[in-house]
Structure formats: C-alpha cells, structure tokens
TORKOL-4160 file (C-alpha; in steps of 0.2 Angstrom, whole numbers, padded with zeros to 4 digits, m for minus):
105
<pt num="1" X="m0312" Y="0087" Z="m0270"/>
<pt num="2" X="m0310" Y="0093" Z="m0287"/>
<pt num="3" X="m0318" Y="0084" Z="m0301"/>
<pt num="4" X="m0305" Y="0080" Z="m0316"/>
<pt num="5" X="m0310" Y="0087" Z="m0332"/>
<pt num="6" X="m0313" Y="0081" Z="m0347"/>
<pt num="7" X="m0298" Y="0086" Z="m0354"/>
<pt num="8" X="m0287" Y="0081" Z="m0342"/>
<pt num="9" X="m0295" Y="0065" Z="m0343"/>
<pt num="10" X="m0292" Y="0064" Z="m0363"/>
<pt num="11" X="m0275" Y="0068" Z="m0358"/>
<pt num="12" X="m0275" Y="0053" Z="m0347"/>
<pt num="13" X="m0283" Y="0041" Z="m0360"/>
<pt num="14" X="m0271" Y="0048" Z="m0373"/>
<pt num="15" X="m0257" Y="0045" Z="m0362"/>
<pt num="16" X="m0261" Y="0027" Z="m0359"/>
<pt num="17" X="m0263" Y="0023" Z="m0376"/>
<pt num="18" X="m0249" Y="0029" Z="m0379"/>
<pt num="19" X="m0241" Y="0019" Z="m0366"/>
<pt num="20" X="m0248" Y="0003" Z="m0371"/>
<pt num="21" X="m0243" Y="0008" Z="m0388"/>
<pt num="22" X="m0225" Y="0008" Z="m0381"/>
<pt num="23" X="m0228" Y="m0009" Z="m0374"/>
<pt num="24" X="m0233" Y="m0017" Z="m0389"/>
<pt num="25" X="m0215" Y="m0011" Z="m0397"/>
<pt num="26" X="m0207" Y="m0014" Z="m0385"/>
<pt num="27" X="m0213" Y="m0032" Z="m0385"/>
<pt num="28" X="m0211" Y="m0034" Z="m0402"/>
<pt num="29" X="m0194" Y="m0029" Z="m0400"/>
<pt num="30" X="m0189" Y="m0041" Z="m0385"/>
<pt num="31" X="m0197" Y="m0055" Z="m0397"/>
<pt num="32" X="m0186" Y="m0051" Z="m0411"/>
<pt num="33" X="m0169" Y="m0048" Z="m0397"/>
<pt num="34" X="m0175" Y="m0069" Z="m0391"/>
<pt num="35" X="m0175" Y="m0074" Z="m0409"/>
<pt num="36" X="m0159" Y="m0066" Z="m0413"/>
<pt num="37" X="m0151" Y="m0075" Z="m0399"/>
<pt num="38" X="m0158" Y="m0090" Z="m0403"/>
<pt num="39" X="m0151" Y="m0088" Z="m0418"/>
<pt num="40" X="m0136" Y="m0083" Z="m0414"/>
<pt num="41" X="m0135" Y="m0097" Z="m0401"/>
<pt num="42" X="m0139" Y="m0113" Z="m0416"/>
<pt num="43" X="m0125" Y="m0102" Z="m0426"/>
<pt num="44" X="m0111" Y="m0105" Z="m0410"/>
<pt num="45" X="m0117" Y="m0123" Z="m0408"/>
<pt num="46" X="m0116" Y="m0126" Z="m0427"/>
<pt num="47" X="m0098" Y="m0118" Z="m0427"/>
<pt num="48" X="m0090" Y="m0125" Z="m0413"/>
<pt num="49" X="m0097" Y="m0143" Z="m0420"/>
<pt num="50" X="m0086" Y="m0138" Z="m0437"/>
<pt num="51" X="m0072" Y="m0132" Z="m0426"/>
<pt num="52" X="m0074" Y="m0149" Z="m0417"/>
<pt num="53" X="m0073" Y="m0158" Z="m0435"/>
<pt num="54" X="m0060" Y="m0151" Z="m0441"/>
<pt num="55" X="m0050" Y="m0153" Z="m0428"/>
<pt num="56" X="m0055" Y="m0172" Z="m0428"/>
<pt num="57" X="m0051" Y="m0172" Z="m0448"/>
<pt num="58" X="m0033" Y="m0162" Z="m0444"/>
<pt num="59" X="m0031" Y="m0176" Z="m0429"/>
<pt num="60" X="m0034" Y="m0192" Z="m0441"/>
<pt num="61" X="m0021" Y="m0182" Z="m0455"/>
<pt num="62" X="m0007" Y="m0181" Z="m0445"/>
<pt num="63" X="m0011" Y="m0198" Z="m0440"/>
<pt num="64" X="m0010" Y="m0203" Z="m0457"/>
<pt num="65" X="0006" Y="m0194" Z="m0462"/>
<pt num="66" X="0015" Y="m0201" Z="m0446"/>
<pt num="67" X="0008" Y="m0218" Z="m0451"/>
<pt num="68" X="0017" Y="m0215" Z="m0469"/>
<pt num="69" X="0031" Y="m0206" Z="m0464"/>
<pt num="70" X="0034" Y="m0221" Z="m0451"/>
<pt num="71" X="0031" Y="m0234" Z="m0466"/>
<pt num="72" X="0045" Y="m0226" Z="m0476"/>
<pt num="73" X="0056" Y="m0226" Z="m0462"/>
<pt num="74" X="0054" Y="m0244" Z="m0459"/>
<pt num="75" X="0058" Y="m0247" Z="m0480"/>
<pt num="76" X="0073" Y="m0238" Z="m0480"/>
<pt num="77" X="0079" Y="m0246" Z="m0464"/>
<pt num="78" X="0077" Y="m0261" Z="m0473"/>
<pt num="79" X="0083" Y="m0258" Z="m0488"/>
<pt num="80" X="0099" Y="m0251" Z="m0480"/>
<pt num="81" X="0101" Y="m0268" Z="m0471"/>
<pt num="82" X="0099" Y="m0277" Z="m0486"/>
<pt num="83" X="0111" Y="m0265" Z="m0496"/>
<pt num="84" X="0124" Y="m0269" Z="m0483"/>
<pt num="85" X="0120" Y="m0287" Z="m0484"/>
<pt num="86" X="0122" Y="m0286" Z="m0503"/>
<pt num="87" X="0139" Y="m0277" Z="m0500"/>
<pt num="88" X="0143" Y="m0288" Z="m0490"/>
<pt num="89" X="0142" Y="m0301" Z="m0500"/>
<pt num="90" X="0149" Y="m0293" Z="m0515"/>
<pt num="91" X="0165" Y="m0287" Z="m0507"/>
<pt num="92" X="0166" Y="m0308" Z="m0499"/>
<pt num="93" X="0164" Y="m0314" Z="m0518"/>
<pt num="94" X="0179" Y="m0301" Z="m0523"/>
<pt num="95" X="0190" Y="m0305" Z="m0509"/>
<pt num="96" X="0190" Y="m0325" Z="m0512"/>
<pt num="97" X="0190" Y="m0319" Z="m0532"/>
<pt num="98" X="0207" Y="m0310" Z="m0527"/>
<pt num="99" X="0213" Y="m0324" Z="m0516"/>
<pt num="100" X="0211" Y="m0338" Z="m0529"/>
<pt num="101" X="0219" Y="m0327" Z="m0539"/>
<pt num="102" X="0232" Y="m0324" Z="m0532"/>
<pt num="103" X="0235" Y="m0343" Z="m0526"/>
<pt num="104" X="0236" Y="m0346" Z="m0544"/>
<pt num="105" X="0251" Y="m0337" Z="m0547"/>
C-alpha cells in the first residue's frame, strides 16, 4: 500500500476545514431560519388575536345599532298610536262641536 503524501494529506486537512467551515454557516443560517419562524409564527398569533378583536368589536357594533335602531322603531310605534289616539280624539271633540251645533239651530 501506498503511503499518502503530505500534500494530499494537506489537501485532506484543508478540505475538512473547509467543510467544518461550511457547517458553522450553515448552522448559523438554520439558527437565524428557526428565529425567523419564530417570529413569524408570534407575528400570525398576534394578528389572528386582532383579526379576532375586531371582529368581536364589529359584532358588539351591529349589536349596538340593531339595539338603537330597534328603540326607535318601538318610539315611533308609539308615538304613531298616540298620534292616532290624539286624532282620534280631536275629530270626537269636532264631531259633537258640529252636532251641538247644529242641534242649536
């Protein structure tokens, strides 16, 4: 068997630190991709919380518009019935106006 030589083996030696060098990188790399996704993943939790909020917040303001909305509805039923009670009345008061007047002559 042939010995390796020196060079070969400085090529060898070379070529593994350059390898490990690599690796180093390359791990740095991965440890900066898991902290972007970590990130990235406390960003999507953050948003869909606000998505969940305002859709909460839009819920209680149509609540609150059909509540008023409903109230006015109930006034104006109410003050139509006592609008047509008053006219009522008034045209009762004009009709015995009219008939005592016209049993006086």
């Amino acid at each position: 068997m042939i010995a390796p030589s020196p060079l070969s083996r400085e090529q060898i030696q070379k070529r593994v630190e350059s390898l490990q060098q690599e690796n180093r990188v390359l791990k740095m790399e991965l440890e900066t991709y898991r902290l972007r996704v970590k990130t990235l993943q406390e960003e999507n939790r953050a948003l869909r919380q606000v998505s969940v909020n305002i859709q909460a917040k839009a819920e209680q303001e149509e609540e609150f518009i059909s509540n008023t909305l409903l109230k006015k509805i109930q006034a104006l039923k109410k003050e139509k019935e006592t609008l047509a009670l008053n006219y009522e009345q008034e045209e009762e008061c004009l009709t015995n106006d009219l008939s005592r007047k016209l049993n006086q002559v």
